[in-house]
C-alpha positions as protocol buffer text, in pm:
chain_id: "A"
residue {
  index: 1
  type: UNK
  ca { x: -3979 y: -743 z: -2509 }
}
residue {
  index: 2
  type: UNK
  ca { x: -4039 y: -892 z: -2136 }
}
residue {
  index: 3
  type: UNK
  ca { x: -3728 y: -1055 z: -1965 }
}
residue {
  index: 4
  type: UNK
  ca { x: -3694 y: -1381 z: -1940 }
}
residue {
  index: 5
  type: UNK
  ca { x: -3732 y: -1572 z: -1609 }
}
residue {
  index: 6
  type: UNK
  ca { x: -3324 y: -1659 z: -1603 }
}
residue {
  index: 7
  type: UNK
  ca { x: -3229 y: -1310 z: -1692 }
}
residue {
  index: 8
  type: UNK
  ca { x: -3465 y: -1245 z: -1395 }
}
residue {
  index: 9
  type: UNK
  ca { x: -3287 y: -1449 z: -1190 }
}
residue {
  index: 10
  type: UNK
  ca { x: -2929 y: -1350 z: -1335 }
}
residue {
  index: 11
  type: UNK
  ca { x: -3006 y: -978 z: -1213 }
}
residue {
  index: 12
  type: UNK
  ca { x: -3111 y: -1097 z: -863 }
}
residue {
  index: 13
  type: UNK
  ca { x: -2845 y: -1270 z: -779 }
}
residue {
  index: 14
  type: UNK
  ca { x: -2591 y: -1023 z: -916 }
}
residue {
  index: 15
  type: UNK
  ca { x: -2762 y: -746 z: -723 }
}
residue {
  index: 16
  type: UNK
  ca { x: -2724 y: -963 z: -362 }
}
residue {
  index: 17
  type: UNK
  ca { x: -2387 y: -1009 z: -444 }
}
residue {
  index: 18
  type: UNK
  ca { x: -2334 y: -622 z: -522 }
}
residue {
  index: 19
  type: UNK
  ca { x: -2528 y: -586 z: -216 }
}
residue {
  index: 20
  type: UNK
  ca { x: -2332 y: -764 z: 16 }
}
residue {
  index: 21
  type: UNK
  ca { x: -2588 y: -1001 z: 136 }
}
residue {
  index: 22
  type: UNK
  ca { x: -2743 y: -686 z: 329 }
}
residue {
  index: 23
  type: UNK
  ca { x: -2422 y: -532 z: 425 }
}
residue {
  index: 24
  type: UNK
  ca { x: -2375 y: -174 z: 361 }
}
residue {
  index: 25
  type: UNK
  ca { x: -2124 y: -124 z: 149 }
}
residue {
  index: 26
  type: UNK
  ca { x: -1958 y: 150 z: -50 }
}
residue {
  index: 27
  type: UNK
  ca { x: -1945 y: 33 z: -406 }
}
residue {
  index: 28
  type: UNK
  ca { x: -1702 y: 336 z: -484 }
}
residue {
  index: 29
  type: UNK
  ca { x: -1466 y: 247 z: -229 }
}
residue {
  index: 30
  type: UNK
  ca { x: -1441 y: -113 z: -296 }
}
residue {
  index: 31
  type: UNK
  ca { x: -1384 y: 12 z: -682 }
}
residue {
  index: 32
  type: UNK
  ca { x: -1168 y: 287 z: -558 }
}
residue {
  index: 33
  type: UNK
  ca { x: -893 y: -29 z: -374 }
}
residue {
  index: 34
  type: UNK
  ca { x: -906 y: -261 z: -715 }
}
residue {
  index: 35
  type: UNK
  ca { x: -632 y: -55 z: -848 }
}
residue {
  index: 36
  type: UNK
  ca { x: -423 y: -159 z: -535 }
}
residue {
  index: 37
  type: UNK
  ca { x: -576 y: -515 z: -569 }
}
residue {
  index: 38
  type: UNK
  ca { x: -408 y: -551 z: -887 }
}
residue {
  index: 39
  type: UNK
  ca { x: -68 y: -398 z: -780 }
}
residue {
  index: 40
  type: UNK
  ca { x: -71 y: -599 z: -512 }
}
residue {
  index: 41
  type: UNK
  ca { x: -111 y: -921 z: -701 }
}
residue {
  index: 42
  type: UNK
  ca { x: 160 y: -840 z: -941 }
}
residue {
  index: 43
  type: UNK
  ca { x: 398 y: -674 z: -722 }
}
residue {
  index: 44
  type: UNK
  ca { x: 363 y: -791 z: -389 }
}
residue {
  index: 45
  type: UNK
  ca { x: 214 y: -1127 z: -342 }
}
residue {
  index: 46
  type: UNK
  ca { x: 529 y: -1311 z: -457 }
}
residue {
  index: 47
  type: UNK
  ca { x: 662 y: -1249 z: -99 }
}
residue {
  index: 48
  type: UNK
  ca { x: 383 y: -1119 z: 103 }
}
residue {
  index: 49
  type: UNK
  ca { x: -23 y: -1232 z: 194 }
}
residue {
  index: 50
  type: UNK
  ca { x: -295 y: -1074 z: 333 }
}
residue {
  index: 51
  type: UNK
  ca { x: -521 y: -1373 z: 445 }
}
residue {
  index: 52
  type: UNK
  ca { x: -442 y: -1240 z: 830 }
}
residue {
  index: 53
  type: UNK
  ca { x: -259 y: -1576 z: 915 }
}
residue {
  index: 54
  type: UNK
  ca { x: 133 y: -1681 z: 834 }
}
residue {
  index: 55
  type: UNK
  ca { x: 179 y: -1856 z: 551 }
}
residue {
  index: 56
  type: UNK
  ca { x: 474 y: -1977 z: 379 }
}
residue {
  index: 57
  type: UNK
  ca { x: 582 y: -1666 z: 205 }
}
residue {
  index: 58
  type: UNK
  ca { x: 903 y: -1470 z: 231 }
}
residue {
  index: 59
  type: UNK
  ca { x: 771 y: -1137 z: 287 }
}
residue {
  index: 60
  type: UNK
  ca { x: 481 y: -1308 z: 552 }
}
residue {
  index: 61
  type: UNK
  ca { x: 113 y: -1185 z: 595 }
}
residue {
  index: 62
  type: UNK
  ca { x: 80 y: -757 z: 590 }
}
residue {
  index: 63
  type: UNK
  ca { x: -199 y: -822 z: 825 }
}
residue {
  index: 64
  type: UNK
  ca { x: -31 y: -896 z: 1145 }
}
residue {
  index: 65
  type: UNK
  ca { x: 181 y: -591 z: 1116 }
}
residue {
  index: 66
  type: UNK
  ca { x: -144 y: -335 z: 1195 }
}
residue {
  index: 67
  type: UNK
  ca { x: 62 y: -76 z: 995 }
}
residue {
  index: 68
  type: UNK
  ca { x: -87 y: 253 z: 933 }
}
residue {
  index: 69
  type: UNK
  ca { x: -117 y: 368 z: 536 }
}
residue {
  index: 70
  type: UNK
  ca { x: 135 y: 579 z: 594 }
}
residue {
  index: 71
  type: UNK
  ca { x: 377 y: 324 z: 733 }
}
residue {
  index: 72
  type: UNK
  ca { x: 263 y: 45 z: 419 }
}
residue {
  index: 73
  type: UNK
  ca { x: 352 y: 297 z: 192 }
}
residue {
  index: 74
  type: UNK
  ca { x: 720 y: 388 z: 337 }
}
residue {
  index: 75
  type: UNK
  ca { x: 710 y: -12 z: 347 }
}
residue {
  index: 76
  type: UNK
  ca { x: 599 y: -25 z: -35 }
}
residue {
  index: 77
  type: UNK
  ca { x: 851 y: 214 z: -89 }
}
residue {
  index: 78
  type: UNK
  ca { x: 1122 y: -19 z: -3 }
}
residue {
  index: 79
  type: UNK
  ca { x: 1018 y: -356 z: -94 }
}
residue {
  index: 80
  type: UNK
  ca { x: 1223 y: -503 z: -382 }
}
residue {
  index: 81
  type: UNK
  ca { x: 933 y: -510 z: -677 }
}
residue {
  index: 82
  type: UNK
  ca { x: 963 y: -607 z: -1051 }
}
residue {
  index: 83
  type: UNK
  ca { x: 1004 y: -292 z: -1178 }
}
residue {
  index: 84
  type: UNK
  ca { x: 963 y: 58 z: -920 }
}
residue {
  index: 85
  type: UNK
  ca { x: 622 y: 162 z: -822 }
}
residue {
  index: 86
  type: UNK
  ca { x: 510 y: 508 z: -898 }
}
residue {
  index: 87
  type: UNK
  ca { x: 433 y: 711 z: -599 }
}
residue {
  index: 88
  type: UNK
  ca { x: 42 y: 647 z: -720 }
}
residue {
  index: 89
  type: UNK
  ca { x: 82 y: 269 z: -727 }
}
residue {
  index: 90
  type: UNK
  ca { x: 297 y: 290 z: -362 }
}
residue {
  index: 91
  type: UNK
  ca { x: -36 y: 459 z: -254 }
}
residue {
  index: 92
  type: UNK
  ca { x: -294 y: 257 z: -416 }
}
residue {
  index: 93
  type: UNK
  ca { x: -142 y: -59 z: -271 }
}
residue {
  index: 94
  type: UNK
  ca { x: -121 y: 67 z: 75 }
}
residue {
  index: 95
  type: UNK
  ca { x: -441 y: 190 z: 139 }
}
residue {
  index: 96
  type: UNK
  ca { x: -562 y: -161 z: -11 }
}
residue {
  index: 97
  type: UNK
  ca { x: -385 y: -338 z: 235 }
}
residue {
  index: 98
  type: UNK
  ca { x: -464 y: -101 z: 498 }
}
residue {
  index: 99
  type: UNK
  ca { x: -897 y: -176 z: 409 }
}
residue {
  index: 100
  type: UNK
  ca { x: -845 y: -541 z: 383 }
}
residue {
  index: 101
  type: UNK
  ca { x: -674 y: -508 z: 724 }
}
residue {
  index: 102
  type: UNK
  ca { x: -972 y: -275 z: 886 }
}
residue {
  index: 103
  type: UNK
  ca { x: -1176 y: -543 z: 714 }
}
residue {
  index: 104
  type: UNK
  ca { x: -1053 y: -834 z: 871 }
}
residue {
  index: 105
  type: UNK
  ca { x: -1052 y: -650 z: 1168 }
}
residue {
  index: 106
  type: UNK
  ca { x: -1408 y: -566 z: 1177 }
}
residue {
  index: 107
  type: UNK
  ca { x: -1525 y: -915 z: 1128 }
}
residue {
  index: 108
  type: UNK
  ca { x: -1347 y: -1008 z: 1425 }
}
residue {
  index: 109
  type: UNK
  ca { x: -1525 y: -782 z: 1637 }
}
């Protein structure tokens, strides 16, 4: 059985947007940070952002601290969350702030 011309069309698209519109990308790392993603949106964004500009949170935007993964994590460590991140989770959500950070960076260069 051939394709049909939407499922075509449905498999394009989806592979430009895996590709990045002709960005290299590792599609392993990006998978690697959704872990942290998700921590971060249950644990974190309450008080804090990462857009890379104040906003009206508590906690304020991670992004304008430049903090190493080391020093989000002791920061992590800290922070007052629902319920106590594992030293996994503490890890996962640093080093996802830390690429959306070197990300945001980048596209300012």
């Amino acid at each position: 059985m051939f394709p049909t011309a939407a499922a075509i069309v449905a498999a394009a698209l989806a592979a430009v947007a895996l590709a990045g519109c002709g960005e290299t990308r590792d599609v392993s790392a990006a998978a690697a940070l959704g872990p942290g993603r998700q921590i971060f949106a249950r644990s974190c964004s309450g008080c804090h952002t990462v857009t890379g500009r104040e906003s009206a949170t508590s906690g304020g935007n991670l992004l304008n601290a430049h903090l190493s993964i080391a020093d989000l994590a002791s920061f992590a460590k800290e922070m007052p969350t629902p319920r106590p991140l594992s030293r996994a989770e503490i890890l996962a959500v640093a080093e996802y702030v830390h690429s959306v950070a070197a990300s945001a960076a980048a596209r300012r260069r």
